[in-house]
C-alpha beads as a LAMMPS data file, in Angstrom:
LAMMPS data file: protein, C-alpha beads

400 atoms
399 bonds

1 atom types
1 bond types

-500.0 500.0 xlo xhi
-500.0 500.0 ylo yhi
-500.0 500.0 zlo zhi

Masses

1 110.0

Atoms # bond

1 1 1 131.181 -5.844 -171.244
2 1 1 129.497 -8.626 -169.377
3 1 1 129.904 -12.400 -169.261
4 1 1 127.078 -12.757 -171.659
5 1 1 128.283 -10.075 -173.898
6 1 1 131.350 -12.219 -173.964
7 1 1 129.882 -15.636 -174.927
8 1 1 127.665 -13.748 -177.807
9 1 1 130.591 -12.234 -179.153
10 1 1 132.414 -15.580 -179.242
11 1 1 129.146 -17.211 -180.842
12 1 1 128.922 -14.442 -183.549
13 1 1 132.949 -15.025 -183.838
14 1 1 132.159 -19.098 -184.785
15 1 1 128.922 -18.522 -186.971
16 1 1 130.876 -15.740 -188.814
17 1 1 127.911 -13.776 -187.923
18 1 1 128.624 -9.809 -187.255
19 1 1 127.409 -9.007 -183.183
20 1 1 123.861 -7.051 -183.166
21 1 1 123.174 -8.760 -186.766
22 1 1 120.097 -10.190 -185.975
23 1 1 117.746 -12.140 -188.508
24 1 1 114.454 -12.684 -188.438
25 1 1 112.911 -15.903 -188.339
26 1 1 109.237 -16.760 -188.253
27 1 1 109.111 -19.842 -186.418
28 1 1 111.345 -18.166 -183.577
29 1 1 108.563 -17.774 -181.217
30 1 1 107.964 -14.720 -178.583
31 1 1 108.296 -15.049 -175.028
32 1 1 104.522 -14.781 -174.204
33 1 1 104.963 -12.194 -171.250
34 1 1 107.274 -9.931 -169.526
35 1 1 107.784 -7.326 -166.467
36 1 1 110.106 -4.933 -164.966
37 1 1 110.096 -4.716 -161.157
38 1 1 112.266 -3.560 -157.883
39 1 1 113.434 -6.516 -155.315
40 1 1 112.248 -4.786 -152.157
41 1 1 115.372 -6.046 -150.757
42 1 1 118.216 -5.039 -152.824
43 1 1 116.036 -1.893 -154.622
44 1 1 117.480 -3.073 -157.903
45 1 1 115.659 -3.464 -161.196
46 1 1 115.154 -7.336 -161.851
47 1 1 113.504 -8.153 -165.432
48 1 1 112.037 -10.908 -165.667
49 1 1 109.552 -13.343 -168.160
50 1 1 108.056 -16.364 -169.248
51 1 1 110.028 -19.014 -171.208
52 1 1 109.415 -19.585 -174.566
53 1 1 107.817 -22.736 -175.529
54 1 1 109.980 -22.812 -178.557
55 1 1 112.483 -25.594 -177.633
56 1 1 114.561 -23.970 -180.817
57 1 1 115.365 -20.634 -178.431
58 1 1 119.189 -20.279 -177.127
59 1 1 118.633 -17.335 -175.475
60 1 1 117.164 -13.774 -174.586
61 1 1 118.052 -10.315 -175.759
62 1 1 117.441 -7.419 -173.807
63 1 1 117.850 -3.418 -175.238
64 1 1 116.868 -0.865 -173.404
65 1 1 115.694 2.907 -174.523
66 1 1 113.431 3.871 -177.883
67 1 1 114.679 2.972 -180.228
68 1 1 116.185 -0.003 -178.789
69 1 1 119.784 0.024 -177.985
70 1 1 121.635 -3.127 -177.251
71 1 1 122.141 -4.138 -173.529
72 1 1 122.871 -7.747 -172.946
73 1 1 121.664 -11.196 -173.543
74 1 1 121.032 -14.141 -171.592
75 1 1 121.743 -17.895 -172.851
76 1 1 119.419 -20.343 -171.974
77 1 1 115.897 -21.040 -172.563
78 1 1 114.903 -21.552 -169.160
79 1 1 117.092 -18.342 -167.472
80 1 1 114.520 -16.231 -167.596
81 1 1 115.555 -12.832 -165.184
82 1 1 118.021 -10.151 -165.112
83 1 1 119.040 -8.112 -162.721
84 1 1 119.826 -4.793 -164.440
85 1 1 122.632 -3.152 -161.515
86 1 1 123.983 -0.092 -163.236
87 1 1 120.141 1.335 -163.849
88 1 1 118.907 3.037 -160.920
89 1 1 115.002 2.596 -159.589
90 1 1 114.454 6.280 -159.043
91 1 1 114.890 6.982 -162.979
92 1 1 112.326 5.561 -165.374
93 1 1 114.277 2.660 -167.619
94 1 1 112.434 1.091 -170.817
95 1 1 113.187 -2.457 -172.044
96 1 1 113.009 -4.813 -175.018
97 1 1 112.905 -8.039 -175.541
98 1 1 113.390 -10.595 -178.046
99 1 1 114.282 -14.572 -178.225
100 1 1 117.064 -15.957 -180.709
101 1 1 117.787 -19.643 -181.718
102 1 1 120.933 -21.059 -182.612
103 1 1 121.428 -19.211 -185.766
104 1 1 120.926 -15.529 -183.957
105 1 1 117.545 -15.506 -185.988
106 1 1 114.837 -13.681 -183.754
107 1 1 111.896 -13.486 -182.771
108 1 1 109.697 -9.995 -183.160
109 1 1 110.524 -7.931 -180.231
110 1 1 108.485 -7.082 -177.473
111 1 1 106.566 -3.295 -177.146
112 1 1 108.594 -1.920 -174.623
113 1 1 108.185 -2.217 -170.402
114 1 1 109.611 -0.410 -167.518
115 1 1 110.050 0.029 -163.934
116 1 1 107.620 2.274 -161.765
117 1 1 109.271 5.338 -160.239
118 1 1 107.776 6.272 -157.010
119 1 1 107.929 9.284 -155.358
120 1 1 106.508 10.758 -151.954
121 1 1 107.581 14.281 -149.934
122 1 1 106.256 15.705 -146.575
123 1 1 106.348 19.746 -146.549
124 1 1 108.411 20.887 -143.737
125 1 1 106.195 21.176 -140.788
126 1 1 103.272 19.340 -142.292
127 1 1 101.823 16.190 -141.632
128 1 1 100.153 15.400 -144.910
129 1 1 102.449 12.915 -147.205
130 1 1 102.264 13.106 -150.605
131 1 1 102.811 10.514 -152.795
132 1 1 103.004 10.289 -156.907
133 1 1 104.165 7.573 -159.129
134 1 1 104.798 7.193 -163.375
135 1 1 102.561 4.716 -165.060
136 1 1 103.991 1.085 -165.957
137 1 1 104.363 0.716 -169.204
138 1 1 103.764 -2.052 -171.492
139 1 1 101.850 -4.419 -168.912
140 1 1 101.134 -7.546 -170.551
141 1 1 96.804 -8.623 -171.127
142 1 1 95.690 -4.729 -170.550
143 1 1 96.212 -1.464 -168.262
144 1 1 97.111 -2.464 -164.151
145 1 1 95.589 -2.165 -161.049
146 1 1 98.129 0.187 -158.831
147 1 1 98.169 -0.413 -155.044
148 1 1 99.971 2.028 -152.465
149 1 1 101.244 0.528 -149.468
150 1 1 102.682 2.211 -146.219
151 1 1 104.249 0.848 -143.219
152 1 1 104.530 3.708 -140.471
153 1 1 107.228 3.439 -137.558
154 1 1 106.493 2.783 -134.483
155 1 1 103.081 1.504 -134.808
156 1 1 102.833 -1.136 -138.243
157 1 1 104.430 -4.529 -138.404
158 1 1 103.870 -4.833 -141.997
159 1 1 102.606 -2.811 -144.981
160 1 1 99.350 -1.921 -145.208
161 1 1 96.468 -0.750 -148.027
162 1 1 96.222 2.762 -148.792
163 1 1 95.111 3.034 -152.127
164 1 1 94.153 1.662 -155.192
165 1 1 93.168 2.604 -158.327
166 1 1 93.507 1.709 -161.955
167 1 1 93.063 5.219 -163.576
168 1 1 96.555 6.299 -165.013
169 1 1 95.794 9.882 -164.469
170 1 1 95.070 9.002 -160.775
171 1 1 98.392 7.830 -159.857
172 1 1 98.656 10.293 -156.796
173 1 1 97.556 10.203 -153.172
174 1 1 97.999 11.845 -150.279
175 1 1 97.901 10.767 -146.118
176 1 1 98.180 12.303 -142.978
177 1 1 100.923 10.903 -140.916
178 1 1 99.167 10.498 -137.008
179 1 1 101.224 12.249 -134.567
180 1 1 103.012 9.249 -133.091
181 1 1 104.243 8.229 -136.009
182 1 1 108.210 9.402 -137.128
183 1 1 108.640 7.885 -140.178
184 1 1 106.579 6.074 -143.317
185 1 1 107.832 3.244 -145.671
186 1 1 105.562 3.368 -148.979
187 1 1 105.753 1.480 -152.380
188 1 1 103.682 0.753 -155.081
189 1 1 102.563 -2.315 -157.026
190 1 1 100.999 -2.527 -160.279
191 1 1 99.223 -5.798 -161.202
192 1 1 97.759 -6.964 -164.450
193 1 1 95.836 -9.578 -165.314
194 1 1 97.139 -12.774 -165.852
195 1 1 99.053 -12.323 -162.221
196 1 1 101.540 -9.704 -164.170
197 1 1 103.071 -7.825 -160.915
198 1 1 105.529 -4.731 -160.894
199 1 1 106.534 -2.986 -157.723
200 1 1 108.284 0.431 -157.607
201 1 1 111.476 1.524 -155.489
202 1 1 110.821 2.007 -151.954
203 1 1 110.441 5.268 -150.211
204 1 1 110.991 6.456 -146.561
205 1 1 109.747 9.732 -145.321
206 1 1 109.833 11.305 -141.991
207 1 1 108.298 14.173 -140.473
208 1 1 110.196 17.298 -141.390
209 1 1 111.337 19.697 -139.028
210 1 1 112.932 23.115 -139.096
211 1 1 114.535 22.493 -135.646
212 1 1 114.579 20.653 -132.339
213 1 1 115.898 21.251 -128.921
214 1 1 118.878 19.284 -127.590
215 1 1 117.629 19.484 -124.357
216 1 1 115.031 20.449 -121.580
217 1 1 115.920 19.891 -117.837
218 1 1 114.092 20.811 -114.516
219 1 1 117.292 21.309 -112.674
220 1 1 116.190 22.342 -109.346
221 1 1 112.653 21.742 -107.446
222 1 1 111.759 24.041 -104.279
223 1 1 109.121 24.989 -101.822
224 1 1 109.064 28.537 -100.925
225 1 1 106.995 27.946 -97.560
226 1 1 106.458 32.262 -96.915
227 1 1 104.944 32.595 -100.492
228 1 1 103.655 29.647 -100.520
229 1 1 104.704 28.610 -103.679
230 1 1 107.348 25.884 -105.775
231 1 1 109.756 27.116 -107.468
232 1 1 111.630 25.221 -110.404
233 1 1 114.330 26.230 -112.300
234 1 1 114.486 25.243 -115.901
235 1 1 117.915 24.384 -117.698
236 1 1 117.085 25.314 -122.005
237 1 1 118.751 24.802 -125.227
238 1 1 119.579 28.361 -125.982
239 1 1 120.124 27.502 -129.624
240 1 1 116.828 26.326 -130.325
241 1 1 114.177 29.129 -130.742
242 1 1 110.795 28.060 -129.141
243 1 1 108.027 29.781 -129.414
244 1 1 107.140 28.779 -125.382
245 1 1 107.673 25.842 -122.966
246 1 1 105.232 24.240 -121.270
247 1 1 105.419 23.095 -117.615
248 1 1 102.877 19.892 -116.875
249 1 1 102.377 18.652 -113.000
250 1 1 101.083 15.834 -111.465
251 1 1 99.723 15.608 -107.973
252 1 1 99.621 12.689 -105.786
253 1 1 99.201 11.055 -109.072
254 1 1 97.065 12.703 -110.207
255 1 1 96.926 13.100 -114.578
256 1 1 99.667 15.441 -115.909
257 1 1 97.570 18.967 -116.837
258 1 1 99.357 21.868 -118.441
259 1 1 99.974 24.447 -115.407
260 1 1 101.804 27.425 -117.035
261 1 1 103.857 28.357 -120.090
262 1 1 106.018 30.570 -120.606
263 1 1 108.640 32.115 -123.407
264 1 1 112.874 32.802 -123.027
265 1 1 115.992 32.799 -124.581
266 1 1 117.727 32.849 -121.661
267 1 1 119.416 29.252 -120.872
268 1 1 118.008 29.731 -117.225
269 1 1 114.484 30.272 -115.827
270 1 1 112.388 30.435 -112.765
271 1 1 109.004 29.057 -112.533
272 1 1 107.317 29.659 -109.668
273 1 1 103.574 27.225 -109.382
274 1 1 101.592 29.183 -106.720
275 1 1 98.407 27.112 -107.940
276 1 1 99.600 24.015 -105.211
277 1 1 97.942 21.882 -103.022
278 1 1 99.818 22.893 -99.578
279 1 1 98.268 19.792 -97.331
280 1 1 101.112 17.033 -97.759
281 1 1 101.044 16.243 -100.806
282 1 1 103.299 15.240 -103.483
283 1 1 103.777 17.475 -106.835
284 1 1 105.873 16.085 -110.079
285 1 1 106.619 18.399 -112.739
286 1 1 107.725 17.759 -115.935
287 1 1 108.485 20.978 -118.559
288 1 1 107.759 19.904 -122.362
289 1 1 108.670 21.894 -125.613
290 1 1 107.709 21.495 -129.307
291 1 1 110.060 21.643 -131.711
292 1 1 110.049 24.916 -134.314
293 1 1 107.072 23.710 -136.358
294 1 1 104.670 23.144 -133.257
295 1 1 104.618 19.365 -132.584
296 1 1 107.139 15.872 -131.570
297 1 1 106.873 17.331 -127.815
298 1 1 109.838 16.291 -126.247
299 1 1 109.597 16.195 -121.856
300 1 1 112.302 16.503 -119.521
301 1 1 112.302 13.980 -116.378
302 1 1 109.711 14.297 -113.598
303 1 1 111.143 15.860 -110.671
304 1 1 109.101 15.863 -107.229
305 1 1 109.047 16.946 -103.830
306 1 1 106.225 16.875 -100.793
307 1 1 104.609 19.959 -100.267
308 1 1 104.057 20.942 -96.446
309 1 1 100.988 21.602 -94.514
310 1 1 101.345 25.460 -93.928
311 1 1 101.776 26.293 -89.916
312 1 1 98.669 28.090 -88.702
313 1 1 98.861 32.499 -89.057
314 1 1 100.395 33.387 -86.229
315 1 1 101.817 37.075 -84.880
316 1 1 104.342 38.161 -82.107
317 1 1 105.137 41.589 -82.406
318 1 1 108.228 43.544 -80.143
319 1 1 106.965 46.231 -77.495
320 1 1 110.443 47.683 -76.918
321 1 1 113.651 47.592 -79.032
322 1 1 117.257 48.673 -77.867
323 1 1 119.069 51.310 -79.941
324 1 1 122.558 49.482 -81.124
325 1 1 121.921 46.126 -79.571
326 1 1 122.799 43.505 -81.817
327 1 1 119.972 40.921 -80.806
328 1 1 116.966 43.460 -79.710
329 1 1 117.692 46.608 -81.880
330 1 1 115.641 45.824 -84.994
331 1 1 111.809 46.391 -84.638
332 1 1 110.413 42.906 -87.526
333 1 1 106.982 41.312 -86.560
334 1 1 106.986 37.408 -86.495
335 1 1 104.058 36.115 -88.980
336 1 1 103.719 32.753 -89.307
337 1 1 101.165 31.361 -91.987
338 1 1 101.998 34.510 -94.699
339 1 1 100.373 34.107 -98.078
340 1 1 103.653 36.532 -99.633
341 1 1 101.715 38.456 -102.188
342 1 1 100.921 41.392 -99.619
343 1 1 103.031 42.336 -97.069
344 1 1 102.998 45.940 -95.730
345 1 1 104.732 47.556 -92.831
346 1 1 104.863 51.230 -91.516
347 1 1 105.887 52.693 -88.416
348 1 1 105.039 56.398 -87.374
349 1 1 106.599 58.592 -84.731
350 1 1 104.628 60.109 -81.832
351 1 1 103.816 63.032 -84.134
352 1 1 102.260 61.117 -86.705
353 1 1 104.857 61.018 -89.378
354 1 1 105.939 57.801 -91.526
355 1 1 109.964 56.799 -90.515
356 1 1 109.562 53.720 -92.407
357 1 1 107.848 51.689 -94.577
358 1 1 108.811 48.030 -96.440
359 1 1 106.999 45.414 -98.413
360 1 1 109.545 42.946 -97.249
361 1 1 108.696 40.159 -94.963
362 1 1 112.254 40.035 -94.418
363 1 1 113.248 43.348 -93.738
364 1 1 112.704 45.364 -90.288
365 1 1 113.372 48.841 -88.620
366 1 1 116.582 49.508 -86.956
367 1 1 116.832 53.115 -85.787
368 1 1 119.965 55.492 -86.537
369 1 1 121.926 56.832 -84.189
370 1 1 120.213 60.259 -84.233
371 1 1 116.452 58.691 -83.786
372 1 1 115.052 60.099 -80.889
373 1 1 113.761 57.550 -77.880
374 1 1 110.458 57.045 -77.453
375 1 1 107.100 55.629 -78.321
376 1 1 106.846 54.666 -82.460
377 1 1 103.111 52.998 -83.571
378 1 1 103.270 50.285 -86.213
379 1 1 100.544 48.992 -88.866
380 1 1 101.217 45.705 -90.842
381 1 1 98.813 44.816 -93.419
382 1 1 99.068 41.460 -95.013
383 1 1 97.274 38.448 -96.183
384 1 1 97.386 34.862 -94.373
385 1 1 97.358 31.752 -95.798
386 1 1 93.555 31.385 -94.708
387 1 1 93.264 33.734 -97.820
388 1 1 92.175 36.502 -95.871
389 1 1 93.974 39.858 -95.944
390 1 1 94.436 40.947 -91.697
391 1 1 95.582 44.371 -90.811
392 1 1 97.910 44.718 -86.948
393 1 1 98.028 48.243 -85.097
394 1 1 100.003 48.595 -82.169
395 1 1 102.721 50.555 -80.460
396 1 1 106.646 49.983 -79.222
397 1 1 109.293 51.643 -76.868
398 1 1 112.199 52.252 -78.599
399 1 1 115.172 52.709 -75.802
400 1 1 118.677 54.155 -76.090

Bonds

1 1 1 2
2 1 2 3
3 1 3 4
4 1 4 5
5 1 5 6
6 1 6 7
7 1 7 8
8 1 8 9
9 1 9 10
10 1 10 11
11 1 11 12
12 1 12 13
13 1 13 14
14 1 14 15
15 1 15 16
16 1 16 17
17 1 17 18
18 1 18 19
19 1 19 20
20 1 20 21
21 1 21 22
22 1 22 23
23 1 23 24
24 1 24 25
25 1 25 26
26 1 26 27
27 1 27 28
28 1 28 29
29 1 29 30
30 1 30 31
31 1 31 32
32 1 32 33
33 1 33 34
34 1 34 35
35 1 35 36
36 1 36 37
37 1 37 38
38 1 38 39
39 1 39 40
40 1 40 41
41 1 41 42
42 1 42 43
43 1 43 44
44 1 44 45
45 1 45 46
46 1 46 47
47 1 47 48
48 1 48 49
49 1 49 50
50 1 50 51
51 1 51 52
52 1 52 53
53 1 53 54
54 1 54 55
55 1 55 56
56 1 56 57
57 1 57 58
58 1 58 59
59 1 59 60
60 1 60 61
61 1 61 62
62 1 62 63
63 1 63 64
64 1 64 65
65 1 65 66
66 1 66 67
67 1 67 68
68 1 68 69
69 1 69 70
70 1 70 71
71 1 71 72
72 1 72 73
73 1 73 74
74 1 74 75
75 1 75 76
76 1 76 77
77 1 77 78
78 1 78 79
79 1 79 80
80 1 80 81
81 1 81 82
82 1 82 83
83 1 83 84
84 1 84 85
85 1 85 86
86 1 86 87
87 1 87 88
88 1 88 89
89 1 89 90
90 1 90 91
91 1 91 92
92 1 92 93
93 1 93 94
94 1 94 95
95 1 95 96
96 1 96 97
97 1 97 98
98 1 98 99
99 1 99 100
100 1 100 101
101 1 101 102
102 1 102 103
103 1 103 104
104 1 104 105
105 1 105 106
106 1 106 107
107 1 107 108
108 1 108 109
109 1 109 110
110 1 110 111
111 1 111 112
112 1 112 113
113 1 113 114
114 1 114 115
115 1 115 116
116 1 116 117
117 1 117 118
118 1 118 119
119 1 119 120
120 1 120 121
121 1 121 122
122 1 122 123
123 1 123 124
124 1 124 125
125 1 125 126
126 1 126 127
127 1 127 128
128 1 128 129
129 1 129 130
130 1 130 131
131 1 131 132
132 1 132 133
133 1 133 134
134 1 134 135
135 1 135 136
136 1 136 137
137 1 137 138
138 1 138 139
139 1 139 140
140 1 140 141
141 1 141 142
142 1 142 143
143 1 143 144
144 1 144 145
145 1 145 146
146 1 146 147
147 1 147 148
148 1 148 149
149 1 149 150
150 1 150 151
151 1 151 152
152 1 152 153
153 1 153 154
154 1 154 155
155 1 155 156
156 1 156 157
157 1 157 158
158 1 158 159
159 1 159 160
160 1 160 161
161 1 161 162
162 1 162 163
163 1 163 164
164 1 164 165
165 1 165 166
166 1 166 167
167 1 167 168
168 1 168 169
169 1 169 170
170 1 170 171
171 1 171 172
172 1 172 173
173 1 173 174
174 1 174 175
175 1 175 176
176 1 176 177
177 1 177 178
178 1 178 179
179 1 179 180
180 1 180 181
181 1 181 182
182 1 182 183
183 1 183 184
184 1 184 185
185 1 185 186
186 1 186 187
187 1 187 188
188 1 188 189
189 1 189 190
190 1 190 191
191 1 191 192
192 1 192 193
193 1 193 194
194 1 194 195
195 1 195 196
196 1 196 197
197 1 197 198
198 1 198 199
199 1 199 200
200 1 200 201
201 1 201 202
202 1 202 203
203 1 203 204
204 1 204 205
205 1 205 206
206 1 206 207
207 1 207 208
208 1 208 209
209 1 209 210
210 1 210 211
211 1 211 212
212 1 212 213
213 1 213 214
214 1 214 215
215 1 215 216
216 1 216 217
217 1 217 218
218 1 218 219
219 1 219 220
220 1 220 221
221 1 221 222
222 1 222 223
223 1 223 224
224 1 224 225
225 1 225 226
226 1 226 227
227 1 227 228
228 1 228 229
229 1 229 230
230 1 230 231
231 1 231 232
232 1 232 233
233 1 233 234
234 1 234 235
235 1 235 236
236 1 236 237
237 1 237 238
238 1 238 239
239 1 239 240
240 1 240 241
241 1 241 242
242 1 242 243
243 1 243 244
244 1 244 245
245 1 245 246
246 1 246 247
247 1 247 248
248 1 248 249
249 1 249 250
250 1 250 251
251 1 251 252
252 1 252 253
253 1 253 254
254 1 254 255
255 1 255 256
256 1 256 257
257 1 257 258
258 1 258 259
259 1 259 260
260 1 260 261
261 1 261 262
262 1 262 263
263 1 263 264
264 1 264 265
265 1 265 266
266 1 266 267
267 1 267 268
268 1 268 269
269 1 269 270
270 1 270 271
271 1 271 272
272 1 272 273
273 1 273 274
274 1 274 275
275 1 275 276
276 1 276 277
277 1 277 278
278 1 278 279
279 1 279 280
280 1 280 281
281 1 281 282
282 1 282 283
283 1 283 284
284 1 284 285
285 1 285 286
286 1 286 287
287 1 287 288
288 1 288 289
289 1 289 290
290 1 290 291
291 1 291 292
292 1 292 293
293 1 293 294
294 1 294 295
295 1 295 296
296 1 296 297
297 1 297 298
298 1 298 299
299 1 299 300
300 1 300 301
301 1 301 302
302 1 302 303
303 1 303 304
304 1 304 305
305 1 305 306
306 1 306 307
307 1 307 308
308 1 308 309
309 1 309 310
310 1 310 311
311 1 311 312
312 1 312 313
313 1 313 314
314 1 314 315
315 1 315 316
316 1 316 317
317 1 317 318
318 1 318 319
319 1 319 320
320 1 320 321
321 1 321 322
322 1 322 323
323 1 323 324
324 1 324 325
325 1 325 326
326 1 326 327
327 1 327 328
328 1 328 329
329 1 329 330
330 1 330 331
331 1 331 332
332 1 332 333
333 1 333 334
334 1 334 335
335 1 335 336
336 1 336 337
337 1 337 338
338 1 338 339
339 1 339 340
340 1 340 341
341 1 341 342
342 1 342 343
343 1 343 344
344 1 344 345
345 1 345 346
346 1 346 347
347 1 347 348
348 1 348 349
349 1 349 350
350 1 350 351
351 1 351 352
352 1 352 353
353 1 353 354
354 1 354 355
355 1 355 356
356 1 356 357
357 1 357 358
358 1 358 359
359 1 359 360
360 1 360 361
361 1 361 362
362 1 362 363
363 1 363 364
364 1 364 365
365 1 365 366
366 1 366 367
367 1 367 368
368 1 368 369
369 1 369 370
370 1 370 371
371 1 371 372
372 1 372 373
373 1 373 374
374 1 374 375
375 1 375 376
376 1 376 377
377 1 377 378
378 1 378 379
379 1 379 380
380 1 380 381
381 1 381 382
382 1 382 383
383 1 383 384
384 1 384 385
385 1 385 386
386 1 386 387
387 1 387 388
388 1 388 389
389 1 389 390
390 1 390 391
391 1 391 392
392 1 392 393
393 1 393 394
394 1 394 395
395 1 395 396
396 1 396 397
397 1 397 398
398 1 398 399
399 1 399 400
């Protein structure tokens, strides 16, 4: 029981009066208008109306529901609102209202008036909002006009306009939220004439997602000068599911484009860019990944390095190798200026047969200790960083 329930019962008490016995009385005149509303600030309902000219009137009862069941009462002609606490804004409330004088005889009471319930959703991985509100009831002087207002985060300072209408069946809209934007503030206000104004509870909505990676990290940058190539190796949230990363690059400052993609669950992986610009230059990379409904890209830092001019194609190639000897044993042409995407060496004995044969820059011939001395031919096929594929014949003493 509140304060004001207090002094009423302590009034009925002295006028021998029983409480909620209320008699009518024709020259107790009506408060001429009334509204239910939200303070923005504290999202509670505050009721509030016009005094009554009726210099008779002691106070204000309020009842709530249909049929009207008591609630409180205010004392005082000119303490006109009430701030209802224990009724929350997200559930439609409906109020009455009637004046009393002195000798609890009141006035008619008023049709009854509540608060506006807003309500607004965004479907997981959508970027439509949709918005619906309930109809005010009982505006004073004739039906509203209902305004929807939005605020978006980051890019608003204050609300703006979104939609008006006056059509209770039409109390519905629906907004896309632009792809910067994380989250919407929206409420609705319903204004009649005679500068009647009700506004609803306030909503927040933000986009909905179904998942989103911790992290994304380019956690080593290399040039691979034979293949001529950069590799980066990626460091992934394994417990986020994307559907594929994307790696962006900037050169010399140059603006980002999307290079390459590509798809793991594997915490690890190797990119190698062999689309670069080999002439000095610098190349950034940053790798980017939606989250699981396909947008709020997230990046991971830019990580750089200056790629080399490549050395002009150059060959030397052995004429005689020493069985067993630790430093000239190993027949391996020197090729300077490889592309690295074709690479192949044979070498034939003096009869025409194949003794061995690699696709590794890296790898050479060393004889066994049963290969016979002699003269071997070689043939190395592979392509130069000119872009041009070059074939070398030739022949070598092998000693023991």
């Amino acid at each position: 029981m509140t304060a004001h329930r207090h002094a009423l019962l302590a009034l009925a008490t002295l006028l021998a009066l029983p409480l909620g016995g209320w008699g009518q009385a024709a020259d107790v005149t009506l408060c001429p208008g009334w509204v239910a509303t939200v303070d923005e600030s504290s999202q509670q309902i505050v009721l509030s109306w016009r005094p009554s000219p009726d210099s008779t009137v002691m106070g204000y009862h309020i009842c709530t529901g249909s049929p009207c069941v008591d609630y409180d009462t205010v004392f005082g002609r000119l303490d006109t609102t009430y701030i209802c606490s224990d009724h929350s804004p997200l559930e439609r409330h409906y109020y009455g209202l009637h004046v009393f004088d002195s000798s609890l005889q009141a006035s008619a009471e008023t049709p009854f008036f509540g608060n506006i319930v807003l309500e607004a959703t965004v479907p997981e991985c959508e970027t439509d909002v949709q918005v619906s509100w309930s109809p005010y009831i009982g505006m004073p002087e004739g039906s509203p006009l209902y305004t929807l207002w939005v605020r978006l985060e980051p890019s608003d300072d204050d609300y703006d306009c979104y939609y008006t209408t006056s059509d209770s069946s039409a109390l519905h809209h629906s907004f896309e939220i632009p792809e910067e934007v994380t989250r919407a503030w929206l409420k609705v206000q319903a204004e009649g004439l005679g500068g009647y104004r009700s506004q609803s509870n306030v909503v927040m909505v933000e986009r909905r997602t179904v998942d989103r990676a911790s992290f994304v990290e380019i956690s080593h940058i290399e040039y691979d000068s034979i293949n001529t190539q950069v590799l980066l190796s990626c460091h992934l949230d394994t417990a986020f599911r994307a559907d594929h990363y994307t790696l962006y690059r900037s050169i010399d400052g140059s603006p980002w484009r999307e290079v390459g993609s590509f798809s793991t669950h594997n915490p690890t992986y190797t990119f190698a860019d062999r689309d670069i610009n080999p002439y000095d230059s610098l190349h950034c990379y940053q790798l980017g990944v939606l989250d699981a409904c396909g947008m709020n890209e997230q990046y991971s830092s830019t990580m750089c390095l200056v790629v080399p001019t490549p050395p002009e194609p150059a060959t030397a190639f052995p004429n005689i190798i020493v069985a067993g000897d630790p430093d000239n044993g190993c027949f391996r042409p020197i090729v300077l200026g490889l592309m690295g995407d074709l690479y192949q060496l044979s070498i034939y004995n003096r009869h025409g047969l194949l003794v061995f044969r690699t696709e590794d820059q890296n790898e050479g011939w060393t004889p066994t200790a049963d290969t016979p001395q002699g003269v071997y031919a070689y043939h190395l096929r592979c392509r130069l960083n000119t872009g041009y594929i070059q074939s070398y014949a030739g022949t070598f003493a092998l000693i023991k």
